[in-house]
TORVEX-556434 format. One record per residue (C-alpha): residue in one letter; x, y, z. Coordinates in pm, whole numbers, m for minus. Layout:
A,X,Y,Z
...
//
This chain:
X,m664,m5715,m2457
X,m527,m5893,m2135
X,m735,m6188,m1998
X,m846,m6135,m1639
X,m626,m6145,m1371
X,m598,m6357,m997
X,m715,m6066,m781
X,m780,m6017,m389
X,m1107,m5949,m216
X,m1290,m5639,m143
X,m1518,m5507,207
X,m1808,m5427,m11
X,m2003,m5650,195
X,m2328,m5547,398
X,m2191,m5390,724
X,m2270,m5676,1031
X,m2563,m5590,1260
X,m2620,m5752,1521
X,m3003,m5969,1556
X,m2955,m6245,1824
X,m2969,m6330,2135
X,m2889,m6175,2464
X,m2516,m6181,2571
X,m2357,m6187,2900
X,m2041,m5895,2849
X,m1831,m6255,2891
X,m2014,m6498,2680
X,m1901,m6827,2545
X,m1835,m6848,2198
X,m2151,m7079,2137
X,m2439,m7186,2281
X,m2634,m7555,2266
X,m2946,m7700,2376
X,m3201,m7975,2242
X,m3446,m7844,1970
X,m3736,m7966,2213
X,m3601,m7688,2477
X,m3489,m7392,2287
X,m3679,m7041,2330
X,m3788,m6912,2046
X,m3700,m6566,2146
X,m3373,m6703,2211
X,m3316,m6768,1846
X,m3458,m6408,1732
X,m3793,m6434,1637
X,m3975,m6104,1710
X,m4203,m6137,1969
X,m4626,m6033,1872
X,m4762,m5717,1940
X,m5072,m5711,2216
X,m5377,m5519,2158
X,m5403,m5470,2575
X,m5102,m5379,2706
X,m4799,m5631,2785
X,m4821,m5964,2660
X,m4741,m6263,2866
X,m4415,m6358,2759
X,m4480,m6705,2759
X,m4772,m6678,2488
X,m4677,m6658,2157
X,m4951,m6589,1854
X,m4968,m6963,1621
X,m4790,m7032,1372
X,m4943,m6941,1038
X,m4848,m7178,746
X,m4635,m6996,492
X,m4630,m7086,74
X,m4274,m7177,139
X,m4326,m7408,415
X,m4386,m7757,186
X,m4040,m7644,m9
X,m3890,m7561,355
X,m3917,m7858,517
X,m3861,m8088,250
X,m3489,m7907,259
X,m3460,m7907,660
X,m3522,m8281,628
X,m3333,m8410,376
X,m3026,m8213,545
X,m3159,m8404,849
X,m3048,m8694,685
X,m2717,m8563,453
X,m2611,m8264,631
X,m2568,m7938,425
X,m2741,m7566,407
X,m3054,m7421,415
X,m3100,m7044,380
X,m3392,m6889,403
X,m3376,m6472,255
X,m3708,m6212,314
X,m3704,m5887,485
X,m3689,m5742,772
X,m3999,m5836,998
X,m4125,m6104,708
X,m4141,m6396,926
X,m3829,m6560,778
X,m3677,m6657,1159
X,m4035,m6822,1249
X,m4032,m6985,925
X,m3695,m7158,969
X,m3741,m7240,1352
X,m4090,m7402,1260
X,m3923,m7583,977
X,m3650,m7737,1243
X,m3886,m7805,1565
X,m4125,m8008,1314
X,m3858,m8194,1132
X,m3574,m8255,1360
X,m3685,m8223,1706
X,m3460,m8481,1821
X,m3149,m8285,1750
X,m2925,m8064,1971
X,m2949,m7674,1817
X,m2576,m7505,1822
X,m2574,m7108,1810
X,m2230,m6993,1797
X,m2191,m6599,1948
X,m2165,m6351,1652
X,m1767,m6262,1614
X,m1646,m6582,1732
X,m1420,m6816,1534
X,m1604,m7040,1420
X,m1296,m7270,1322
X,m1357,m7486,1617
X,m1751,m7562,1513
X,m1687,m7879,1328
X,m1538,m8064,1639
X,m1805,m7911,1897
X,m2061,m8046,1678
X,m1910,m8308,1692
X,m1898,m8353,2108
X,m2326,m8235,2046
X,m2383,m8509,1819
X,m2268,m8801,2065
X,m2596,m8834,2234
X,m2864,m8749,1960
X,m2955,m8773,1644
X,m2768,m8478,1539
X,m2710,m8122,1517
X,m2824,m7788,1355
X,m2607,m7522,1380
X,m2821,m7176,1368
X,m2695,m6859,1182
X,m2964,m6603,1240
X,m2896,m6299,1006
X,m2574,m6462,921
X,m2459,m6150,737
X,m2288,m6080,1097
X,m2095,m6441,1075
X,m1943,m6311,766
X,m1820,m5951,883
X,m1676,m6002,1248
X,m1634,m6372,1347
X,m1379,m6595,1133
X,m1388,m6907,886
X,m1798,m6911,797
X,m1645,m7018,444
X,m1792,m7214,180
X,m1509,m7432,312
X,m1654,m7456,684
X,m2006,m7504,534
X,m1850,m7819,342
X,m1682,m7975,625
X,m1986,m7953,839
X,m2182,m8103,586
X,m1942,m8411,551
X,m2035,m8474,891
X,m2394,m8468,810
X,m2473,m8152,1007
X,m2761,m7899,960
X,m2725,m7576,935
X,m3029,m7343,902
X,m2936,m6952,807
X,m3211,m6659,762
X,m3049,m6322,570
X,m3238,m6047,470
X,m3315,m5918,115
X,m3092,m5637,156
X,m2769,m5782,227
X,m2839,m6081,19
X,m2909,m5938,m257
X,m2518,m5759,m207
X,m2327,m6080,m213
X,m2577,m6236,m510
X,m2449,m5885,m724
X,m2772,m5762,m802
X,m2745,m5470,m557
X,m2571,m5151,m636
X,m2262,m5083,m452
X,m1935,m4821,m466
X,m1666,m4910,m653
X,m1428,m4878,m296
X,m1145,m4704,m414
X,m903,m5064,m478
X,m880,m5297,m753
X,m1034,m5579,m577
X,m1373,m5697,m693
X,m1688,m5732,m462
X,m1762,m6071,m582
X,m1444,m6191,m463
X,m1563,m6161,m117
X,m1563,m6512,85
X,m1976,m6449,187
X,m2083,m6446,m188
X,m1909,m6829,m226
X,m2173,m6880,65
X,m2436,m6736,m49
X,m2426,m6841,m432
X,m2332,m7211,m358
X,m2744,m7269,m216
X,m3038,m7199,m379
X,m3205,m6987,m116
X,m3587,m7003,m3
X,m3724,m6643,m70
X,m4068,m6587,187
X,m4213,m6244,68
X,m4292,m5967,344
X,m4684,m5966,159
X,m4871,m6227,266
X,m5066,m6438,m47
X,m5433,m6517,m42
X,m5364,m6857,76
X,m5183,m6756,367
X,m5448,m6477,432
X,m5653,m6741,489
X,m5475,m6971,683
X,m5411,m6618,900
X,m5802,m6586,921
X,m5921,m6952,979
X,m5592,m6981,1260
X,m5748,m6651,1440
X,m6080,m6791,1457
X,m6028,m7105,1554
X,m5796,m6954,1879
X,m5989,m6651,1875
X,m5664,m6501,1823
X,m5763,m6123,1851
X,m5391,m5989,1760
X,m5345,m6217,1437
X,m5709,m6138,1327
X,m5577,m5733,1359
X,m5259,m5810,1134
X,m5417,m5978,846
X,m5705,m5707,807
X,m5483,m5432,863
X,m5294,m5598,543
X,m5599,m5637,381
X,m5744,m5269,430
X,m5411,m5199,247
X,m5225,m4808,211
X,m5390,m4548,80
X,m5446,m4668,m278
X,m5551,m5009,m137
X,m5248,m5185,m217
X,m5084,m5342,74
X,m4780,m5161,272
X,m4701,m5431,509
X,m4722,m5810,569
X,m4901,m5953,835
X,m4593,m6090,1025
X,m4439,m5696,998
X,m4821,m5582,1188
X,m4790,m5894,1434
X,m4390,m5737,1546
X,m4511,m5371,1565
X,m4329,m5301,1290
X,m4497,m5000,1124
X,m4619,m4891,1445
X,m4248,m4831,1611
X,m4164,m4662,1297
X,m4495,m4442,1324
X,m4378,m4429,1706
X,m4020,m4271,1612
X,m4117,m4086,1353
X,m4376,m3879,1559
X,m4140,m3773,1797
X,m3901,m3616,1572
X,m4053,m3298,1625
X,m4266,m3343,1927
X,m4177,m3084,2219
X,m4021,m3181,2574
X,m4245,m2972,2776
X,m4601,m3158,2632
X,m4490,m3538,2683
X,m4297,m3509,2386
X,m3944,m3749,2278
X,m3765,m3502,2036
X,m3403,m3616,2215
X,m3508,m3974,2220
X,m3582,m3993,1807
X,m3241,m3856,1791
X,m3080,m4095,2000
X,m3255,m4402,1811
X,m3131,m4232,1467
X,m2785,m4270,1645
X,m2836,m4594,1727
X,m2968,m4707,1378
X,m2667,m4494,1205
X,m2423,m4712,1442
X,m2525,m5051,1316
X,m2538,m4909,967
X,m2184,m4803,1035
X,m2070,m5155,1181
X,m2094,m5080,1528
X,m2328,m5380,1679
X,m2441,m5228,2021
X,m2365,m4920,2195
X,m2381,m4866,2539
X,m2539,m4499,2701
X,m2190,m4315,2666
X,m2158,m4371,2292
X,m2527,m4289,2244
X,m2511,m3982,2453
X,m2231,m3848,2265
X,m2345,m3986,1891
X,m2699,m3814,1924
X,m2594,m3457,1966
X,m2452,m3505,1593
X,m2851,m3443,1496
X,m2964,m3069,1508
X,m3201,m3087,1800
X,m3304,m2713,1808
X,m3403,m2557,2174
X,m3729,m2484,2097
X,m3850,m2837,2095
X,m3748,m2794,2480
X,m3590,m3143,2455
X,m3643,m3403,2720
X,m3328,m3512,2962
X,m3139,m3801,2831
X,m3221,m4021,3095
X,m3590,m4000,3024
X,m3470,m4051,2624
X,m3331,m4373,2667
X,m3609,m4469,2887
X,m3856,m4385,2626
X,m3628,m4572,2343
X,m3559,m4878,2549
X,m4002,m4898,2682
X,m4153,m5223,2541
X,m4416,m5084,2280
X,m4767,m5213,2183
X,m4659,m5577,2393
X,m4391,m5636,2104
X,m4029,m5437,2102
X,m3895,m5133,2204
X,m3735,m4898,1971
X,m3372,m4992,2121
X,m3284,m5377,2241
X,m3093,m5494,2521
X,m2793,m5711,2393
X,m2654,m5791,2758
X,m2839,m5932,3050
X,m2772,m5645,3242
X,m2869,m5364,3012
X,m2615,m5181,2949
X,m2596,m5178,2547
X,m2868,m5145,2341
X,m2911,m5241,1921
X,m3201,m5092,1768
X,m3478,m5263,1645
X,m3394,m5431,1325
X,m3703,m5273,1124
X,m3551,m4956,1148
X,m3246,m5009,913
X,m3505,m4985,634
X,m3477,m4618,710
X,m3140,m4506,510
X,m3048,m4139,573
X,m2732,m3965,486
X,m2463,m4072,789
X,m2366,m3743,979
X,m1997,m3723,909
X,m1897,m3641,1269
X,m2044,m4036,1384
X,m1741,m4149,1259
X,m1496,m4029,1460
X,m1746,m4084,1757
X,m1768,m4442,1696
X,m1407,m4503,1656
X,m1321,m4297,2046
X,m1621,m4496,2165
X,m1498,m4909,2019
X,m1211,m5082,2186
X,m1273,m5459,2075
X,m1056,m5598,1756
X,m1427,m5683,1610
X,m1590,m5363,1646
X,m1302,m5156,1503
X,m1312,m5414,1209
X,m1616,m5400,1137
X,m1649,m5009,1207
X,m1324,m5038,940
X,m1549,m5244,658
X,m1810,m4976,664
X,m1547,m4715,638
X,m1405,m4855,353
X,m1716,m4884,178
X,m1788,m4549,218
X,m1436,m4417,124
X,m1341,m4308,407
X,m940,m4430,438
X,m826,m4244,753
X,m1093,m4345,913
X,m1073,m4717,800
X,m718,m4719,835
X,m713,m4607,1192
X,m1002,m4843,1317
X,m847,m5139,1097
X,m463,m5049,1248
X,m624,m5080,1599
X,m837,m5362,1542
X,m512,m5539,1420
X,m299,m5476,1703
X,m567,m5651,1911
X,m493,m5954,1692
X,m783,m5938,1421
X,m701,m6116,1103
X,m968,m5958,937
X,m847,m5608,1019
X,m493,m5699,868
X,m624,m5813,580
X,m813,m5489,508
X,m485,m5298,579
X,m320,m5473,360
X,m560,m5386,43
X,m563,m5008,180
X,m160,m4980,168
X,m217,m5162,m135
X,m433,m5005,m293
X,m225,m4657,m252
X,104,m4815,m378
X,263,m4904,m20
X,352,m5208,m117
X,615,m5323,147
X,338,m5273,406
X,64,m5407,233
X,283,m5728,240
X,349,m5700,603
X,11,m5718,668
X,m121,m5939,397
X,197,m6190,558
X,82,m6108,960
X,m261,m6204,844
X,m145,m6529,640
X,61,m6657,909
X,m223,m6595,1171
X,m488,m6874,930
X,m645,m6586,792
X,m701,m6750,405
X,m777,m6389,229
X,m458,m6281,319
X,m296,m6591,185
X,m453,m6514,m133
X,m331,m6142,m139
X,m14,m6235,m48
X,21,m6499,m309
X,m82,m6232,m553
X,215,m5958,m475
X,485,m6198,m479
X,366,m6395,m771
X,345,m6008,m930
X,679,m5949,m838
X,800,m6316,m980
X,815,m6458,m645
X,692,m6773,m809
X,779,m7036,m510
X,645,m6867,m209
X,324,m6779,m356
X,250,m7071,m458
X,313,m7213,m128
X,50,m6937,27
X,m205,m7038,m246
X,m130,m7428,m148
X,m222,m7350,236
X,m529,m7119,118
X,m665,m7389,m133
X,m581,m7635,139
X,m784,m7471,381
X,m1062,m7496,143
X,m1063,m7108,m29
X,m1188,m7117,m372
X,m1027,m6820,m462
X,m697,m6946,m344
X,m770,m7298,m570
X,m820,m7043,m838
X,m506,m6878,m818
X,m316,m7197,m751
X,m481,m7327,m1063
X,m358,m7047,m1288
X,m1,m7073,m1153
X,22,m7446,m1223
X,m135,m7361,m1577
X,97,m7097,m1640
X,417,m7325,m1618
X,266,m7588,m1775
X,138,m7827,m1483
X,m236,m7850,m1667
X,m345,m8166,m1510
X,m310,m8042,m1143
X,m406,m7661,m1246
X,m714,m7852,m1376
X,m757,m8051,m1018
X,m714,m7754,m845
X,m1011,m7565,m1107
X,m1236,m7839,m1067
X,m1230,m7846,m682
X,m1304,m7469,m643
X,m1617,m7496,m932
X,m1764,m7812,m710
X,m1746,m7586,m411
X,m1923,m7306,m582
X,m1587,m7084,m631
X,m1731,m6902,m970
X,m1375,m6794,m1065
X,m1251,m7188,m1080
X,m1595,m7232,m1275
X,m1525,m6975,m1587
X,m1113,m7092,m1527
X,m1202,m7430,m1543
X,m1447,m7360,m1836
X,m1185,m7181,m2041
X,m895,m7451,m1946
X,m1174,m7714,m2080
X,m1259,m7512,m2438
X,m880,m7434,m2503
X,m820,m7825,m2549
X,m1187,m7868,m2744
X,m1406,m8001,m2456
X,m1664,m7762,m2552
X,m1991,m7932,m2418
X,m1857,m7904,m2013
X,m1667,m7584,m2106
X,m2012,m7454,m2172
X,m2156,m7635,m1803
X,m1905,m7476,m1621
X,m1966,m7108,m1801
X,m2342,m7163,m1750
X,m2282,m7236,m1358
X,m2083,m6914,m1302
X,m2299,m6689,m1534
X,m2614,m6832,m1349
X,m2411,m6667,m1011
X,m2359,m6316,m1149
X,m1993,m6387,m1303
X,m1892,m6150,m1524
X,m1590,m6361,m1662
X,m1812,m6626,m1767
X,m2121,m6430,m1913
X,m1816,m6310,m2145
X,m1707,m6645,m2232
X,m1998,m6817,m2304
X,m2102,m6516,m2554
X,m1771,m6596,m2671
X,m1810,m6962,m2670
X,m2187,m6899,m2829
X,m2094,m6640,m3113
X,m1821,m6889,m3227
X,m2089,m7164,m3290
X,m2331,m6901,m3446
X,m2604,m6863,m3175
X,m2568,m6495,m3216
X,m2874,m6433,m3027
X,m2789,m6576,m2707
X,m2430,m6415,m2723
X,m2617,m6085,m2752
X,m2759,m6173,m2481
X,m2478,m6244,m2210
X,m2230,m6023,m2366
X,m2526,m5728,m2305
X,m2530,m5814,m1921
X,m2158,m5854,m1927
X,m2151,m5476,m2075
X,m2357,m5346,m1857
X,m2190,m5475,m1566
X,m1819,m5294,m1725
X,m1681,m5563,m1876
X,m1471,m5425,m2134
X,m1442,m5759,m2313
X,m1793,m5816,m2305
X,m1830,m5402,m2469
X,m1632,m5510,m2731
X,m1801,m5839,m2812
X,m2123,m5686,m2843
X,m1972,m5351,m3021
X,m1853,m5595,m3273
X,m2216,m5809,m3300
X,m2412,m5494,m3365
X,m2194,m5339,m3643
X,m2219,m5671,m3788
X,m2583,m5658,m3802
X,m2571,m5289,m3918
X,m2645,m5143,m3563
X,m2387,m4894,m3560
X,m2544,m4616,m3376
X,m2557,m4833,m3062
X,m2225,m5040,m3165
X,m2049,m4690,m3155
X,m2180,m4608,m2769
X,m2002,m4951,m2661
X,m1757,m4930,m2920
X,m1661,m4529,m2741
X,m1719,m4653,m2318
X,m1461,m4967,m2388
X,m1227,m4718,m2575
X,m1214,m4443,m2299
X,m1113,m4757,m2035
X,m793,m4773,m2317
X,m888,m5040,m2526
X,m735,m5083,m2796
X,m960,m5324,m3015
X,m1256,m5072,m2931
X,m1045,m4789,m3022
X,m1013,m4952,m3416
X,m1402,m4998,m3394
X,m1433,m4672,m3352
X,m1186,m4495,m3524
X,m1341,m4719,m3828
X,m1698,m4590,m3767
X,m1587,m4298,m3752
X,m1430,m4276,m4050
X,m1674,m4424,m4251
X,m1945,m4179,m4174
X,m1695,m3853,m4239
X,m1571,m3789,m3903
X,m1212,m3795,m3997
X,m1063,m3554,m3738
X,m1173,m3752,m3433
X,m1111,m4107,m3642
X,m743,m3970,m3714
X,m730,m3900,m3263
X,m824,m4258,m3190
X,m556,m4386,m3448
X,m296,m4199,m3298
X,m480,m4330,m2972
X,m414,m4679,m3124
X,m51,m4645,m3285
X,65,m4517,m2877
X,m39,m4828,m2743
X,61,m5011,m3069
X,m289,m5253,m3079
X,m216,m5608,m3220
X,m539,m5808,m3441
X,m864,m5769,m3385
X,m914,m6065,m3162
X,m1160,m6140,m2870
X,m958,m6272,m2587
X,m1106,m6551,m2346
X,m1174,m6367,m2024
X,m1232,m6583,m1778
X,m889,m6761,m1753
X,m656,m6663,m1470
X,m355,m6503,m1537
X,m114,m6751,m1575
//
């Protein structure tokens, strides 16, 4: 059985949204003020509903201590004084963006706050943080819902995150559950239609190098009561309503909603849209305005940040709205949609200072319906910038759509996006075109762009191109890609060079690249350093890797700890691995578990492999079953299997 290849990166990200603050149509690529100064608004924290009618703008309900808070601002201030990342993960409406700006404005009120535009490149934020940092005591660069830095701008890397850090800058992130529970792996996603893996996608380095702070959407006793004493004491009459409409709970008395979800409106603008579905036209009713919200909301699921009224006039009539609810004129729909509700949000957001495109409130994504196949094509007549047709491109991947992600990719790439070129290249790719999956992977290379570097260095090293791809790895591991010091590693390995293979290894596992980890683990066992071998196999299995869970069941089973080999070849199974099938096929039938031994034994055999193909064929033929044992060793003598060996799987191809 072949170890695991050097392979490129997938789109099976979360699609970018966008959360922030208002843009000008020609906004600078960042924005900077002191922490004493900034707005919170500015920095997207959902402003508090009002029990009687607008709310002053200026007043915003008191902070409410949170569990995490002690944890929170220990990390804000010790990367105060060393730089480095805090992220802070809830869901939508959970009071995560409050949490984190509280954390800041207490601990580090004398620095300057840098918020770089969503779909900027963001290889220029080192030195402007710099230019901040000359007259304070430093800077914290702020990545609200920084899903949508890792979809449409360039460079937020592990890399980026590093440098910043060696310059002893802050930066504070907030991402919700959803997306981060994509990049961690423990989300279900589609398998894409190419060979590249998910978890080879540069936002999971991010996100798995930091231990994130998780604030729940239910609020605990504790902060109940803070909530209660806090609303007394201010005779706060909106904060008093959100924590007993959490503590009169749903229906069965268990609690729907957090407080900070009934202090944005949340449940109540979902109520709000949800009623007017089938309201009627002629009695007050919004039946053409819930359809032109669902547009909106299916547009940012589909990667399309804002929309202005053309796109959402055209994009609602792709929901049945029959004549009989005597719909409303559009004009008065968007009116309705855009209307501040209950002192908090309206249903859609302005996203330009002069109101002309509209996201919709963030709440709403919770919502997931089936995407009206029609809202494709919409979209893409509707987006002209390179980042909207990439993005729009991502999600079109991920939902297997390849004209569509082709032709929004192919335009996005003409307009200079790196990204876009990159995902053309893995579509030619992954359909066999592969002298224009290198033009592409090479136009995105020479343009900075390190996944293309990577992919590039891949085909030609393929192809026995030895020289230039290494030179592409060099420049991607150089630029501070883990993936690209992986692949570098395993061509230096494979000719021999261990000592700088093992530099390279050992600089992508200390910047959280898990591939480098389980290489680097397996380069360590193979010359008997088994106690860091194991570290490094640990570190990588902790993220999710699959390469590593195998190894160290390997690494375990060979030292006799049977049970804990069961244990991490079982998730590696689960997960596909065919390896980690095999491993565990063999455990059980050693134990006498051959019912369950043959159900691994028979997935891992299907996939073609060959040492699970004896298994079976020898289970088989013990119990009687001779006509399908004699198939799988004809199966066997075809592809002309070798000893019953389990390989290490989480070295790089060499």
């Amino acid at each position: 059985m072949p170890g695991i290849a050097v392979q490129g990166r997938d789109f099976l990200s979360p699609v970018t949204i966008y959360q922030g603050e208002l843009e000008t149509t020609s906004s600078a690529s960042a924005w900077a003020a002191p922490v004493t100064e900034v707005d919170l608004y500015r920095v997207g924290v959902h402003r508090s509903r009002s029990t009687n009618g607008p709310q002053d703008p200026d007043i915003m309900t008191a902070y409410v201590d949170r569990d995490i808070d002690t944890d929170l601002h220990a990390r804000v201030a010790a990367a105060g004084r060393e730089g480095g990342l805090v992220l802070v993960v809830g869901g939508s409406a959970a009071g995560k963006t409050r949490a984190a700006w509280q954390a800041v404005a207490t601990q580090l009120p004398d620095h300057r706050l840098l918020v770089p535009a969503a779909g900027a490149d963001l290889a220029h934020l080192p030195a402007r943080a710099r230019a901040e940092a000359a007259d304070c005591a430093g800077v914290v660069v702020w990545l609200d819902d920084m899903d949508r830095y890792l979809n449409t701008g360039r460079n937020l890397t592990a890399a980026l995150v590093h440098t910043l850090t060696q310059q002893r800058v802050v930066v504070v992130a907030t991402l919700r559950q959803g997306p981060y529970d994509t990049y961690r792996g423990t989300a279900p996603i589609g398998q894409g239609g190419a060979e590249e893996l998910a978890r080879l996608q540069a936002g999971q380095d991010l996100v798995r190098g930091v231990e994130a702070v998780r604030l729940e959407r239910v609020w605990t006793q504790d902060e109940l009561a803070n909530g209660t004493r806090i609303a007394a004491e201010r005779a706060d009459v909106v904060l008093a309503d959100a924590v007993a409409r959490q503590l009169r709970g749903g229906a069965d008395g268990v609690a729907e909603h957090g407080v900070a979800e009934y202090l944005a409106a949340a449940p109540d603008l979902v109520a709000l849209w949800q009623r007017a579905r089938d309201s009627l036209g002629i009695e007050g009713g919004h039946p053409r305005g819930h359809r032109l919200v669902a547009a909106s909301v299916d547009l940012a699921r589909i990667g399309v940040e804002s929309a202005d009224a053309n796109l959402l006039e055209a994009a609602h009539t792709h929901y049945p709205l029959p004549a009989s609810s005597r719909p409303e004129p559009f004009a008065r729909a968007l009116e309705w949609a855009c209307a501040v509700r209950f002192g908090a949000s309206g249903l859609l957001i302005p996203t330009t200072t002069d109101n002309t495109r509209w996201r919709p409130f963030d709440y709403l994504l919770d919502t997931a319906t089936p995407i009206p196949a029609p809202l494709w094509d919409t979209a893409l007549a509707h987006t002209t910038d390179p980042v909207g047709l990439s993005s729009l491109g991502i999600a079109a991947y991920r939902a297997e759509l390849w004209a569509t992600a082709e032709t929004a990719w192919s335009r996005a790439a003409k307009g200079g996006n790196t990204l876009a070129m990159f995902g053309l290249g893995v579509l030619l790719k992954g359909r066999g075109e592969q002298e224009e999956a290198e033009t592409w992977y090479r136009r995105g290379a020479e343009e900075g762009d390190t996944r293309a570097m990577v992919n590039l260095g891949t085909l030609l090293k393929g192809r026995g191109e030895q020289e230039e791809a290494e030179t592409w790895y060099r420049r991607g591991a150089e630029e501070g890609d883990t993936l690209a010091m992986a692949a570098l590693g395993a061509l230096l390995k494979g000719r021999g060079e261990q000592e700088e293979a093992e530099t390279w290894y050992r600089r992508g596992a200390e910047e959280g690249g898990t591939l480098a980890m389980a290489a680097l683990g397996a380069l360590l066992k193979g010359r008997g350093e088994q106690e860091e071998a194991e570290t490094w196999y640990r570190r990588a299995a902790a993220e999710n890797d699959i390469r590593a869970m195998v190894n160290l069941g390997i690494l375990l089973q060979e030292r006799g700890e049977q049970e804990e080999a069961e244990i991490w070849w079982r998730r590696g199974a689960e997960e596909g691995d065919i390896t980690a099938m095999v491993g565990l096929g063999i455990l059980l039938v050693a134990r006498g578990e051959e019912e369950e031994a043959e159900t691994w034994y028979r997935c891992s055999a299907e996939e073609g492999d060959t040492i699970a193909m004896i298994g079976l064929r020898i289970l088989l033929k013990k119990r009687g079953e001779s006509e399908e044992a004699e198939m799988w060793r004809r199966r066997v003598a075809e592809t002309e299997a070798t000893d019953l060996v389990l390989p290490e799987a989480g070295q790089p191809d060499g």
